[in-house]
C-alpha positions as semicolon CSV with decimal commas, in nm:
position;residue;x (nm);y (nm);z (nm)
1;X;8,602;-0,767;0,793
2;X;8,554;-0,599;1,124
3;X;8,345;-0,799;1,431
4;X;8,153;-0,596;1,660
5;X;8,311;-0,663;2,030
6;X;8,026;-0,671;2,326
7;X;8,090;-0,528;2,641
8;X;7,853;-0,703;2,815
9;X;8,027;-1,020;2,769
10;X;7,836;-1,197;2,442
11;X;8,061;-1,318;2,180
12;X;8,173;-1,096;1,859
13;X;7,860;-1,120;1,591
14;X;7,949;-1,121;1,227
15;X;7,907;-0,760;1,101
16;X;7,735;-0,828;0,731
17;X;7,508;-1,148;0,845
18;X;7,455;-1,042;1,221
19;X;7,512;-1,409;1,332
20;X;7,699;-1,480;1,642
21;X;8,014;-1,655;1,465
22;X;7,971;-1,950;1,706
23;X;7,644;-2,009;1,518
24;X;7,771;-1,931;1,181
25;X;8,068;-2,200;1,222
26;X;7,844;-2,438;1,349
27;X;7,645;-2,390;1,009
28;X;7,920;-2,438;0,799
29;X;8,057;-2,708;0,976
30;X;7,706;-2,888;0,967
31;X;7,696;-2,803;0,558
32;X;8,022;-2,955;0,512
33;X;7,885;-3,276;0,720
34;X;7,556;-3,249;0,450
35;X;7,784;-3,333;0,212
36;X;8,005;-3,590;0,386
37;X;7,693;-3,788;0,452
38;X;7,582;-3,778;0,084
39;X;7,939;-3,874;0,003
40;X;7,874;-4,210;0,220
41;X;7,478;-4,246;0,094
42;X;7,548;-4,268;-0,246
43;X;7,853;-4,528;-0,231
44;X;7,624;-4,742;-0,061
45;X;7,366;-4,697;-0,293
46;X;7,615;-4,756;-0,572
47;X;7,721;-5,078;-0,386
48;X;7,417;-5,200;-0,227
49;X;7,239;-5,384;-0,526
50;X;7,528;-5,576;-0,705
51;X;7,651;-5,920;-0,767
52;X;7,935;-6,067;-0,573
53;X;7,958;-6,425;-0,567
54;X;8,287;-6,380;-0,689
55;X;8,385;-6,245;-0,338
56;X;8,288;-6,606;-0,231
57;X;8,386;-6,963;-0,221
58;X;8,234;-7,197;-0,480
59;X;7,921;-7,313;-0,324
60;X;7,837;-7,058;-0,078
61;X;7,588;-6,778;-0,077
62;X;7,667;-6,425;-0,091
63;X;7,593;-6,252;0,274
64;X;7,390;-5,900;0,188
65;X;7,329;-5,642;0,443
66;X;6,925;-5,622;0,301
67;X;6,943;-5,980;0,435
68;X;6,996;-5,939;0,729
69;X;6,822;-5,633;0,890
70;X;6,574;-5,636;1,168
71;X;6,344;-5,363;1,060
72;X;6,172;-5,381;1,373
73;X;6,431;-5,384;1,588
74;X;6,566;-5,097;1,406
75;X;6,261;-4,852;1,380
76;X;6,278;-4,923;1,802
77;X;6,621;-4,775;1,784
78;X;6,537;-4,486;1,543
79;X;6,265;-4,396;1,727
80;X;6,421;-4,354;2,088
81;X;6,692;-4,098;1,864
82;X;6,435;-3,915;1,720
83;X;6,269;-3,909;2,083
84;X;6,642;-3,747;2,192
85;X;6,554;-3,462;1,960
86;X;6,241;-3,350;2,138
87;X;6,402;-3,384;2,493
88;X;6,674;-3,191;2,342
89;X;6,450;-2,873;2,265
90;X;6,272;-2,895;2,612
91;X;6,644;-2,889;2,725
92;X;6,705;-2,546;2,535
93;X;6,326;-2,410;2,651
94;X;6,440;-2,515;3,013
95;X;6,706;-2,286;3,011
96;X;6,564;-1,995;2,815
97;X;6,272;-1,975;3,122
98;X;6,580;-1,990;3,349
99;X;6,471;-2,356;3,494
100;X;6,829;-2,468;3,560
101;X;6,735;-2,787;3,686
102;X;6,534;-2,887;3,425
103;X;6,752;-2,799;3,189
104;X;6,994;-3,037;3,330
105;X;6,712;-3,312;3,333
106;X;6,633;-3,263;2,936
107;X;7,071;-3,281;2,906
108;X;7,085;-3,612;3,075
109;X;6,810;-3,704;2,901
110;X;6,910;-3,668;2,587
111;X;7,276;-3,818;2,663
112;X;7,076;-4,116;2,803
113;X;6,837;-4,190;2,486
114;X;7,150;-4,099;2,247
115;X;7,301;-4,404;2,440
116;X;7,066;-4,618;2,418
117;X;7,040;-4,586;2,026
118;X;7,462;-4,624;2,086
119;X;7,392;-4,968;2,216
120;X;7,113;-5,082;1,964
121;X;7,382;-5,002;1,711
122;X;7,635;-5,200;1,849
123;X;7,426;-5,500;1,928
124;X;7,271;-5,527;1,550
125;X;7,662;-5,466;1,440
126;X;7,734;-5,762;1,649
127;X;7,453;-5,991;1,519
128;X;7,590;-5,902;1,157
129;X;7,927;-6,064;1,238
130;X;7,797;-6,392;1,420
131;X;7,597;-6,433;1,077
132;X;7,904;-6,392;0,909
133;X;7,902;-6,044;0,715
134;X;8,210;-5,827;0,824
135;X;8,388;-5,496;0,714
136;X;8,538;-5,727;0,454
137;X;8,322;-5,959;0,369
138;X;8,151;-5,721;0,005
139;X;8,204;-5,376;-0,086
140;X;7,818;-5,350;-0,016
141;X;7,894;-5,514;0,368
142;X;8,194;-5,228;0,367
143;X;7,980;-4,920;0,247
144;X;7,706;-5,040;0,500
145;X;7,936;-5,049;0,803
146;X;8,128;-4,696;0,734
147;X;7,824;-4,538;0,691
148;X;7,643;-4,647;0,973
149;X;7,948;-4,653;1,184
150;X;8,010;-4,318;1,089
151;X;7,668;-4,180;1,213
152;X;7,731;-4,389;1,546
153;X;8,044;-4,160;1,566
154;X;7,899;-3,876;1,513
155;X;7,619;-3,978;1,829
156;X;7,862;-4,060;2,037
157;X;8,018;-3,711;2,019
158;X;7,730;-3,568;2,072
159;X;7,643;-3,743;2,403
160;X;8,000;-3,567;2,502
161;X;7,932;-3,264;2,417
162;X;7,585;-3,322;2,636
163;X;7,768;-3,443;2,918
164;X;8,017;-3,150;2,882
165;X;7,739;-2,919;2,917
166;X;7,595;-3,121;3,197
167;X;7,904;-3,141;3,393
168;X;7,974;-2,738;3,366
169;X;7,605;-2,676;3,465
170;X;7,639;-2,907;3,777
171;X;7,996;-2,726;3,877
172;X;7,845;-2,379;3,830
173;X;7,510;-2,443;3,981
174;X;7,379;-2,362;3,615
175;X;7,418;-2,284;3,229
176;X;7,525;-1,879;3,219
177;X;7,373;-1,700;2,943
178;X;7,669;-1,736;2,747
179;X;7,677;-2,107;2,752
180;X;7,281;-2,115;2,645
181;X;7,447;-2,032;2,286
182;X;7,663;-2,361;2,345
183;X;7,329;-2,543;2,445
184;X;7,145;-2,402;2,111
185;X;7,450;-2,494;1,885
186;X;7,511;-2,868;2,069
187;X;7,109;-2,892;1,962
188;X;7,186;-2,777;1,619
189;X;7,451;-3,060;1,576
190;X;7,194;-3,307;1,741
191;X;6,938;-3,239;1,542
192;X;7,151;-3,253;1,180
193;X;7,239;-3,582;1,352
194;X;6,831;-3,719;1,378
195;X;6,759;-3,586;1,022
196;X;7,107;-3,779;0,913
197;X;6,951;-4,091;1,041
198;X;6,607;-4,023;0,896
199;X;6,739;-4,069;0,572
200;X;6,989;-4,319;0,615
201;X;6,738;-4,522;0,781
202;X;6,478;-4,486;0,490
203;X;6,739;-4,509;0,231
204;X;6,913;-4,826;0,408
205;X;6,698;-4,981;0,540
206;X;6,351;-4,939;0,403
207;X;6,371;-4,891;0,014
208;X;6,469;-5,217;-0,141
């Protein structure tokens, strides 16, 4: 299947769908994650409401993940990430009105709030191990961990690929119009990352 080559320096669009194939990866890629993510929802849905007291010594009670949540806390967290999402659009309006330095603004931004959900996540992971529930500690404990951890991944390499795009824009005094595509699909991923957490956070943490 042929791709259509442009001259003026855009990348090749795929003839039958007339996406740029940048875009069209990125879709593909994000479908693929879709089903990843459901992959790691449903094993801790299978997990989450079982009985393991035989995963503890005689005497003891059995450590939960439901048991130990900070819902406030939490919501705090989710909402500064779904915060991320609108700075990231002002980011990609910035720089489709040619305001370079905004655009760089609504980058770091983004990066910044993405970090600060980062650090929530690592603080509430800590708190779960000083009250004793580890990786190890349940299959429910594991299948809360990976998936959450897993997310957290996935945030972290998207506050990369922000401060990739921040870095190049400061270098070259701005974002050409071949790297707004980059900014559009880096939005894309961060915005498949926000709906992720939507629904692991309602799943998780708010239906019992």
């Amino acid at each position: 299947m042929a791709d259509i080559a442009h001259a003026d320096g855009h990348h090749d669009v795929h003839e039958s769908t007339g996406i740029d194939n940048r875009k069209l990866g990125m879709w593909v890629f994000l479908s693929s994650e879709f089903m990843f993510f459901g992959a790691l929802i449903s094993n801790y849905m299978l997990f989450k409401g079982r009985d393991y007291s035989a995963f503890v010594p005689a005497g003891q009670s059995v450590i939960l993940p439901r048991e130990l949540y900070d819902i406030p806390f939490t919501s705090v967290s989710s909402f500064v990430l779904l915060m991320s999402s609108l700075t990231m659009v002002l980011a990609h309006d910035a720089l489709v009105s040619g305001d370079q330095n905004r655009t760089r603004i609504w980058l770091a931004a983004t990066g910044l709030l993405g970090s600060v959900f980062i650090g929530g996540q690592v603080f509430e992971f800590t708190e779960f191990v000083q009250q004793g529930m580890t990786l190890s500690t349940n299959p429910a404990a594991s299948a809360f961990f990976v998936l959450t951890g897993f997310h957290g991944a996935h945030v972290f390499l998207g506050i990369l690929m922000l401060l990739s795009l921040y870095g190049i824009s400061r270098r070259q005094g701005g974002l050409t119009e071949s790297q707004g595509l980059n900014v559009e699909l880096v939005g894309l991923y961060w915005h498949f990352v926000d709906i992720i957490w939507i629904v692991i956070f309602t799943i998780v943490y708010l239906i019992p």
